[in-house]
N, C-alpha and C positions, 0 to 999 in steps of 0.2 A: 644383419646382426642386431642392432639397435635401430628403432624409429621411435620418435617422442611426436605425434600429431595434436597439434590445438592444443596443445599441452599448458592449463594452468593451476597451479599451485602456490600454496605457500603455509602458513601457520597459523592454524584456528581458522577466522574469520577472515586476517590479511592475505591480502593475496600480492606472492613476488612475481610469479613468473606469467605472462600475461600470454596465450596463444602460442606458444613455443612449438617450432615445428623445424625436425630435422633428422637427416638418418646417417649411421654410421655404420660402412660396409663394413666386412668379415676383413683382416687383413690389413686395415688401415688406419690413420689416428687421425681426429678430429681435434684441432685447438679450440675450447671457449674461450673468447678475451673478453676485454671490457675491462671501465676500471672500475676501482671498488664501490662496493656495495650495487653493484645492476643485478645480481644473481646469480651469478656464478655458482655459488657454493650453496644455494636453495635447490640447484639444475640437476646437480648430482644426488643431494641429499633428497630429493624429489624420485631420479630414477630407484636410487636404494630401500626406499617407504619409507622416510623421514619426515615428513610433511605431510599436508591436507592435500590433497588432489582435488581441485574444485570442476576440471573437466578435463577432456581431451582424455587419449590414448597412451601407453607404452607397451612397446612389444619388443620383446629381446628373444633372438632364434626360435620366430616363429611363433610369440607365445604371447598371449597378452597376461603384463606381470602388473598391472594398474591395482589388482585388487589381492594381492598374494601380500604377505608377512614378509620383515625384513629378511629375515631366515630361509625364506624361501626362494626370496631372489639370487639369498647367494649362491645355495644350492645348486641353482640352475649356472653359475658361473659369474657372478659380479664379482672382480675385486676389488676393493677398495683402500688406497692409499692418502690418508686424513693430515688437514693441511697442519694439525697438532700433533703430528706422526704418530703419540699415543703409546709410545713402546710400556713395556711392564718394567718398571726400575729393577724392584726387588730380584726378577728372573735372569738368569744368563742369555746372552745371546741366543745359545742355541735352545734353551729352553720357551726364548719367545718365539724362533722359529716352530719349533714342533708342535705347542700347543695352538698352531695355526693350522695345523698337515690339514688338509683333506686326502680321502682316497679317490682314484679317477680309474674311469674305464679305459680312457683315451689313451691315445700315445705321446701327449705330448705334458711327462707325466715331469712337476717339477719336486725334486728330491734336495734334503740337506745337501747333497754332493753338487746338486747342477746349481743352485744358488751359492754355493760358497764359488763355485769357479766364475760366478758372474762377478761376485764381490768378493775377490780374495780378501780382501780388510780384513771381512764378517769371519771368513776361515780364522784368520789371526787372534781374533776377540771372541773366539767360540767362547772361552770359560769367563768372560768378563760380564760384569754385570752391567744391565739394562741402562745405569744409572751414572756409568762409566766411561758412557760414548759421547764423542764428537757429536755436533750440530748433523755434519756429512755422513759421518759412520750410522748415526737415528735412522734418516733418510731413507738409507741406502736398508737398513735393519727393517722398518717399517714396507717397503718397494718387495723385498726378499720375503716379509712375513704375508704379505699379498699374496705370491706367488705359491708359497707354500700349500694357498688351497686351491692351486690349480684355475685358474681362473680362465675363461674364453674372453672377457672382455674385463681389462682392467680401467679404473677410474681415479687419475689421480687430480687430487686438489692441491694449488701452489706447488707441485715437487721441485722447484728452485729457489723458494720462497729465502732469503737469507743465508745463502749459501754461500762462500769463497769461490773466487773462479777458478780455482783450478777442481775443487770438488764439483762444482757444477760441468764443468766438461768431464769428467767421469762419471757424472750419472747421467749423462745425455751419450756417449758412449756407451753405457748400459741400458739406456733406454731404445738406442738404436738396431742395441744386439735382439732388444728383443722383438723390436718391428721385423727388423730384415731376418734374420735367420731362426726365430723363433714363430714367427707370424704372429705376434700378438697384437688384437685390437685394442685401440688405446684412446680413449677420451680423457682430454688435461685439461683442466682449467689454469693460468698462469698470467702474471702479470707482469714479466718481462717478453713483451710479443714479438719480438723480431726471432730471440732462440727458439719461443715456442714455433712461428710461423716455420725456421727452419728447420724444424724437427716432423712437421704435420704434415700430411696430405691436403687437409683441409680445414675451414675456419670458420667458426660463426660470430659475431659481434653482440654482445646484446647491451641493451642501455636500457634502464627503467621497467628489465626485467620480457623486454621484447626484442627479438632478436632485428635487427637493425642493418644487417649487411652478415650474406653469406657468399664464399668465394673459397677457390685453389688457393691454398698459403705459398705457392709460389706468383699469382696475381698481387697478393694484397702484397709482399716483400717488395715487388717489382714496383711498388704505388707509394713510396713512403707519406707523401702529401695527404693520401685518402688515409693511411695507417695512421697517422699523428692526428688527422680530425678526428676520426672513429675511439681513440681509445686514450690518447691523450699526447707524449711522449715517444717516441715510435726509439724505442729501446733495443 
């Protein structure tokens, strides 16, 4: 689905990401951890063409996308959920949903109907404005307006990021619906690592912009001692 090989980047001249090499199957989710500032949010805004690409590879179903427009990647299927969620204040709910739709040839086609049954809230707050939503309800708006362009491989930055815990177990139950019964690929970046680790398939660490330990997020959970050196905190 996703492979990033020797992959360095970063902006202008600086370079964040140093050698970045890792792939992510069709069907599975990948945690980036690390604590702040190693690159996390360079890694994604990298895959998207947000940055300098100083070298190395990406190739997303089969394609190499290293030199394609941000627009173009999406096209091919990136979504992306931004760790400043970004919603349109001014717009209603469902107005920031649609002005997201893409059309899909596919069948696994997401509609205002099939996002509001994932987030009944979003149903609730269809005529509410942008500007009107909970911290959870953004999230979940932002997660929904992703989906909306149909995406094969979504890409979310911090999506727990300050959450309440009862909202954060709702959008990890909606994150789950749509691993397990939707098949959707999923690379997260996130800094609380234990829910991330028990949500992923798999993990990569990176520190100083170089990944530093790759593993089954069920090893690193099973390690808390190697988890708390690697990333700080083991949360």
């Amino acid at each position: 689905m996703l492979t990033c090989d020797d992959l360095s980047a970063g902006y202008g001249a600086t370079i964040v990401l140093d050698h970045v090499s890792f792939t992510v199957e069709p069907g599975t989710t990948l945690a980036v951890l690390g604590r702040n500032g190693v690159g996390k949010t360079t890694l994604l805004a990298t895959i998207l063409g947000h940055t300098t690409r100083h070298g190395g590879t990406i190739t997303f179903s089969n394609q190499s996308i290293g030199e394609l427009k941000p627009f173009r990647r999406a096209r091919l299927g990136l979504g992306f959920v931004p760790q400043e969620r970004e919603i349109f204040p001014s717009l209603t709910v469902e107005e920031n949903l649609t002005v997201a739709a893409r059309p899909t040839n596919g069948t696994n086609v997401w509609t205002l109907e099939r996002v509001y049954a994932l987030f009944p809230n979003l149903a609730e707050r269809r005529r509410g404005m942008g500007n009107q939503l909970s911290g959870g309800e953004q999230q979940m708006l932002a997660i929904a307006r992703a989906l909306m362009g149909n995406p094969s491989l979504l890409l979310l930055d911090e999506p727990l990021e300050g959450l309440a815990p009862v909202i954060v177990d709702r959008l990890l139950e909606a994150l789950n619906h749509l691993r397990s019964e939707a098949g959707m690929t999923m690379l997260l970046t996130e800094q609380q690592a234990r829910l991330a680790l028990e949500f992923s398939d798999h993990a990569i660490i990176l520190d100083r912009g170089r990944v530093v330990h790759a593993a089954g997020a069920a090893a690193l959970l099973a390690d808390p001692e190697r988890l708390s050196a690697l990333v700080g905190v083991a949360r």
